[in-house]
Wavefront OBJ file of the C-alpha trace (Angstrom):
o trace
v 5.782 -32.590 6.585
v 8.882 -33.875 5.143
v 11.904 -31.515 4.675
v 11.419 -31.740 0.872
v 8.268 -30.723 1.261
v 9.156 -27.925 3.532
v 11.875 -26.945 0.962
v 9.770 -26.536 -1.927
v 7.317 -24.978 0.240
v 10.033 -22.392 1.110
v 11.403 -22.253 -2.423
v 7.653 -21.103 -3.721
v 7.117 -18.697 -0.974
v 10.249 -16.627 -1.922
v 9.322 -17.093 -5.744
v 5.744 -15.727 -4.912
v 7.134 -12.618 -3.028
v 9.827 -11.800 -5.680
v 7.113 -12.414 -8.238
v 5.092 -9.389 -6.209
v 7.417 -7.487 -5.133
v 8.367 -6.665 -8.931
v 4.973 -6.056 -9.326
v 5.226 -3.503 -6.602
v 8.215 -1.968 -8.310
v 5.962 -1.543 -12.069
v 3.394 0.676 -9.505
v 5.782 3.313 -8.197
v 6.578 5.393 -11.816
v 2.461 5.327 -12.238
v 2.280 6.569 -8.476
v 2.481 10.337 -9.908
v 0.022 10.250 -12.413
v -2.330 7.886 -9.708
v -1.763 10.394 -7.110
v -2.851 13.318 -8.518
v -5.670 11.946 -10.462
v -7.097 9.910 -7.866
v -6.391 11.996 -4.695
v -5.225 15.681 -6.025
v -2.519 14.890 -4.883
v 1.142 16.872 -6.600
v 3.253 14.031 -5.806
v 7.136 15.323 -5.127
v 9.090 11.744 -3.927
v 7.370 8.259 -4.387
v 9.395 4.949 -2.961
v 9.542 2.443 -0.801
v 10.636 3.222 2.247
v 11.087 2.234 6.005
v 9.762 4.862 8.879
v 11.738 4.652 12.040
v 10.337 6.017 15.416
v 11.999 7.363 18.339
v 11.311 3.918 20.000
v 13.466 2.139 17.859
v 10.855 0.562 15.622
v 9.953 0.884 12.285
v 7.288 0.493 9.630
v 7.805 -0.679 6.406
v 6.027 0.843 3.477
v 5.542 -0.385 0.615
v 4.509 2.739 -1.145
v 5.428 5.891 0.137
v 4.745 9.344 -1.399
v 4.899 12.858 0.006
v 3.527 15.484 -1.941
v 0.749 18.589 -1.823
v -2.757 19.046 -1.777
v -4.144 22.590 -1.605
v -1.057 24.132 -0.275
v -0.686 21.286 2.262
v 1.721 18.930 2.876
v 0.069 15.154 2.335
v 1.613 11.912 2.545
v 0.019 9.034 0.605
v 1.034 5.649 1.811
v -0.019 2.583 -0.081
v -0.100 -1.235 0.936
v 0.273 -4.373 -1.610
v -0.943 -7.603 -1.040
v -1.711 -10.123 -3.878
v -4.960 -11.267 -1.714
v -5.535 -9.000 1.217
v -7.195 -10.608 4.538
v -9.089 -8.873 7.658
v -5.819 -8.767 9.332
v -4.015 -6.932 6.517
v -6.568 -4.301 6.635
v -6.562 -3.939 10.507
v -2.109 -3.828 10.653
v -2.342 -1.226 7.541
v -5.040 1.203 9.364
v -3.183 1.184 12.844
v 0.188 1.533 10.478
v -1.739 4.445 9.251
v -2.633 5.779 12.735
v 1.120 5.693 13.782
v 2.028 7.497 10.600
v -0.495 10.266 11.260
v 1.275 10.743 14.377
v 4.291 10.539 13.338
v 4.455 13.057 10.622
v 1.928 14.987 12.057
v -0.227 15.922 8.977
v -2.756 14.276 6.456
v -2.168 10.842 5.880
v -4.077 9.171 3.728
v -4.281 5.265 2.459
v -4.789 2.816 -0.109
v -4.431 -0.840 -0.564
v -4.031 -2.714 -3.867
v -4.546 -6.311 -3.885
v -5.141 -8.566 -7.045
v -8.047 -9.971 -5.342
v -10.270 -9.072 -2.468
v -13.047 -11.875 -0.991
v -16.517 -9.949 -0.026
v -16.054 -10.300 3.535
v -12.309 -8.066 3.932
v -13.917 -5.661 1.579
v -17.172 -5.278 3.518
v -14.909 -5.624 6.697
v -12.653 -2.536 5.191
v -15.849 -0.440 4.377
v -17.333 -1.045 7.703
v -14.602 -0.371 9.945
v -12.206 1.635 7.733
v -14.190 3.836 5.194
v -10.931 6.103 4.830
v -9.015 3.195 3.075
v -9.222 3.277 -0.232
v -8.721 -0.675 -1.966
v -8.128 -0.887 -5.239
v -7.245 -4.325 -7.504
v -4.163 -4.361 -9.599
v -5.861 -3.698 -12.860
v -7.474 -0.338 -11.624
v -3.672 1.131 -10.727
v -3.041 1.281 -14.422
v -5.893 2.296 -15.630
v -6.293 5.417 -13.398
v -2.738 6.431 -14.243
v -3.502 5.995 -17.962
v -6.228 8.251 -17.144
v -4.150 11.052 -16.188
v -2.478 11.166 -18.936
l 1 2 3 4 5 6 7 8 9 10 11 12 13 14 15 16 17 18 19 20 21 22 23 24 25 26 27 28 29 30 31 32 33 34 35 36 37 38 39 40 41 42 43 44 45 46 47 48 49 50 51 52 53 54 55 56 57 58 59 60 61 62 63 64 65 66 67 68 69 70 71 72 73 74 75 76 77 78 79 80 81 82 83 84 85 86 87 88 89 90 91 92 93 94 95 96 97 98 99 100 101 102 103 104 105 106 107 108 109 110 111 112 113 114 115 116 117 118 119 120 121 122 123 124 125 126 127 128 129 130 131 132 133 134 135 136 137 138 139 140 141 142 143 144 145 146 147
């Protein structure tokens, strides 16, 4: 490939993720509204926000929110990707798994992705019935919902 290639290559990857990741950002002031409508879920901090463990590593999250269900203390961690694959699903439920751990209480997850092929949603129902997917369009429509 030649390196103007490579550069515009570059130049549209970083485009795409800014494009998304200011997507990302219109989701977090309808995370209240989502949470408790969707999950009964009383939502009292909702970010973005990195997790570090003792070991010195972290996890990124893309939507973090902490909140109460029933008297309990929940966390409700979501995961964006414009076009979510197998592998996305796999990293986000072992992310998941560390979390649990971590905080020691109910975790539970979603993933929002603009569009999802057959196979990684049959792959996520089949091996991960306790992740929730949604597509972009249902994240505003739920929170309208709650209102």
């Amino acid at each position: 490939m030649s390196e103007d290639k490579k550069n515009i290559k570059e130049l549209l990857n970083v485009l795409s993720r800014s494009i998304w990741y200011e997507k990302v950002d219109n989701y977090l002031p309808l995370m209240e509204d989502f949470a408790l409508h969707q999950y009964g879920i009383k939502v009292s901090a909702a970010e973005r926000k990195f997790i570090p463990y003792p070991d010195g590593k972290t996890d990124e999250l893309n939507l973090y929110m902490e909140g109460e269900k029933k008297g309990k203390r929940v966390y409700l961690i979501g995961e964006t990707k414009s076009r979510p694959e197998k592998k996305d699903i796999d990293q986000f439920a072992a992310r998941l798994e560390r979390l649990r751990g971590y905080f020691k209480a109910e975790v539970k997850g979603f993933m929002i992705g603009y569009l999802f092929h057959p196979e990684v949603e049959e792959h996520a129902k089949a091996n991960y019935p306790e992740i929730d997917l949604f597509k972009t369009y249902e994240i505003e429509r739920t929170a309208k919902k709650a209102k």
